[in-house]
N, C-alpha and C positions, 0 to 999 in steps of 0.2 A: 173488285178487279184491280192487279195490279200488274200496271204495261210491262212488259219485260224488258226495257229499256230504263224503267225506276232503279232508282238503288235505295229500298226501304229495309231498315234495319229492326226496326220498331217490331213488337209482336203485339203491342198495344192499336192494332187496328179494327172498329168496328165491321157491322156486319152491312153488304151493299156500299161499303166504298170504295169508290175509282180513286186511283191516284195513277198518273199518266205520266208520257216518257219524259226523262233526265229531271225526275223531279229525285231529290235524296230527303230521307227521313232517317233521323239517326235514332239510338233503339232506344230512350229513354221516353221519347214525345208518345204523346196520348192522342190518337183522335178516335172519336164516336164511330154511331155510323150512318151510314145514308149521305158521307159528304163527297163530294167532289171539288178532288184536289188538281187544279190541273197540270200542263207541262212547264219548264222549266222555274220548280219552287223549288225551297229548303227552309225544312222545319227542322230546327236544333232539337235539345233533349226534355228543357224543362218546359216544353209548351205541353199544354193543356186546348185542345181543340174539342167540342160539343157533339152532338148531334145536327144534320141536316147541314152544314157548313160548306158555304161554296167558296172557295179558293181560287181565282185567276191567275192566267197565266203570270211569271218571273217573279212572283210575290215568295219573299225570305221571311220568314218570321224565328226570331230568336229567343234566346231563355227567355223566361219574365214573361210572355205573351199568353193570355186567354185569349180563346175566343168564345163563348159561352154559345149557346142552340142556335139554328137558326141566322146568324151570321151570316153575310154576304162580303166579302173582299174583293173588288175590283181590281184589274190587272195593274203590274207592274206598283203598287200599293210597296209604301218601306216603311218597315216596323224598325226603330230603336231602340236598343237596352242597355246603354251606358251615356249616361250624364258628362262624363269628364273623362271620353275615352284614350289611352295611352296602350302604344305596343306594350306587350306581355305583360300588363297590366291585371288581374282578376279581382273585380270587386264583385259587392253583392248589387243584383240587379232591384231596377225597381221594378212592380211588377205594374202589368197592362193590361188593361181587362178592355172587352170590346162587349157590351153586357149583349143579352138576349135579342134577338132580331134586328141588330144594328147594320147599317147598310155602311160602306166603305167606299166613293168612287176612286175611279183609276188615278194613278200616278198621285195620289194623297201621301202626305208622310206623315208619320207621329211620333210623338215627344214621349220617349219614355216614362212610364210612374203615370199616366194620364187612363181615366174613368170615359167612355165611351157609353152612353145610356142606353136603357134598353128601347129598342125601335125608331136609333137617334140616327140621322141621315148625315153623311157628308159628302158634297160634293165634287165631284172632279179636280184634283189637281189643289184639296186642301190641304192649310200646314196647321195639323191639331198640336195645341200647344199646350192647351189643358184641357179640364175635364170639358165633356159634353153632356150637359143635362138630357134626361129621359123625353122623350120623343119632339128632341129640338134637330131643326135641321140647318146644319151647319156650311160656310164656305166659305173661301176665300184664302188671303196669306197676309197677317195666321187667320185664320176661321173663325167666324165670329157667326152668332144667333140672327138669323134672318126669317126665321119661322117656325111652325110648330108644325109637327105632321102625326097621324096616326099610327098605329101597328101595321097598316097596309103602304103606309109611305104617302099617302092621303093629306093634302093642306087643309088643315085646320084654319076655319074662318074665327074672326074675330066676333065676340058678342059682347062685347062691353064688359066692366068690371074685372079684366083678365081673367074674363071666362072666353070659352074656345070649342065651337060645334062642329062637330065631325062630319061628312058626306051623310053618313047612316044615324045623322042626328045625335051620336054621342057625344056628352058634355067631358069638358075638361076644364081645369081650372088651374093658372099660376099660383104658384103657392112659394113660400120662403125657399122649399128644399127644390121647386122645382116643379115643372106640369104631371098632376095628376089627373087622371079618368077618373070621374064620379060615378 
């Protein structure tokens, strides 16, 4: 479904998704399907959006932006894609990836070139500055590791040894690269 009040240009739109009124999509950006985009966004050309992706309301997202499956973006959220930005300027972007089931709260900002892990949480009103390891949840300004959560967004308790037990008993464990499920 697309409101008749969008101005979507794009012909790269999955199957089952809404994108709603004064949201603009310009025709090069990619989204999946089954997402919901909602009112007033703007997705540029070189974003790349997944499947299942929900999108709140006045969130812009610019060149350079993934969002991979599954994705949750909280309203008013500001994505940036230039490091050392100057009028009529054109560089190459760095790119941003927001990996698979990563939740995003409202009014967050992030630092372009930055790694967002898969099922990695952040909370309301963070400044992600760099990467966010896989299923850590973040906050703050800038954002820093305050926990560990599951695929369901679930606190991971602590069991000794930087080992990490899930609600449903699954094990996780810190590792060099970062928490992984055993």
């Amino acid at each position: 479904m697309i409101h008749p009040l969008a101005d979507v240009k794009s012909k790269y739109i999955g199957a089952d998704t809404s994108i709603w009124q004064f949201t603009i999509i310009l025709s090069e950006a990619v989204i999946g399907d089954n997402c919901n985009i909602n009112s007033h966004c703007f997705v540029e050309n070189k974003v790349r959006i997944g499947n299942n992706v929900t999108v709140k309301c006045g969130v812009h997202i610019w060149d350079g932006v993934t969002l991979e499956d599954n994705v949750f973006i909280g309203p008013s959220v500001v994505f940036t894609n230039d490091l050392r930005p100057r009028s009529k300027v054109r560089v190459e972007y760095p790119q941003t990836i927001v990996c698979e089931g990563a939740s995003i709260g409202a009014n967050s900002t992030i630092l372009a070139g930055v790694r967002i892990g898969k099922y990695a949480m952040a909370g309301i009103g963070s400044l992600i500055t760099r990467d966010v390891p896989d299923y850590a949840l973040v906050y703050g300004n800038p954002a820093k590791i305050k926990g560990w959560i599951d695929k369901d967004g679930e606190k991971l308790n602590p069991a000794g040894n930087d080992t990490f037990i899930g609600k449903d008993g699954s094990i996780y464990k810190l590792t060099t690269e970062g928490l992984i499920k055993l």
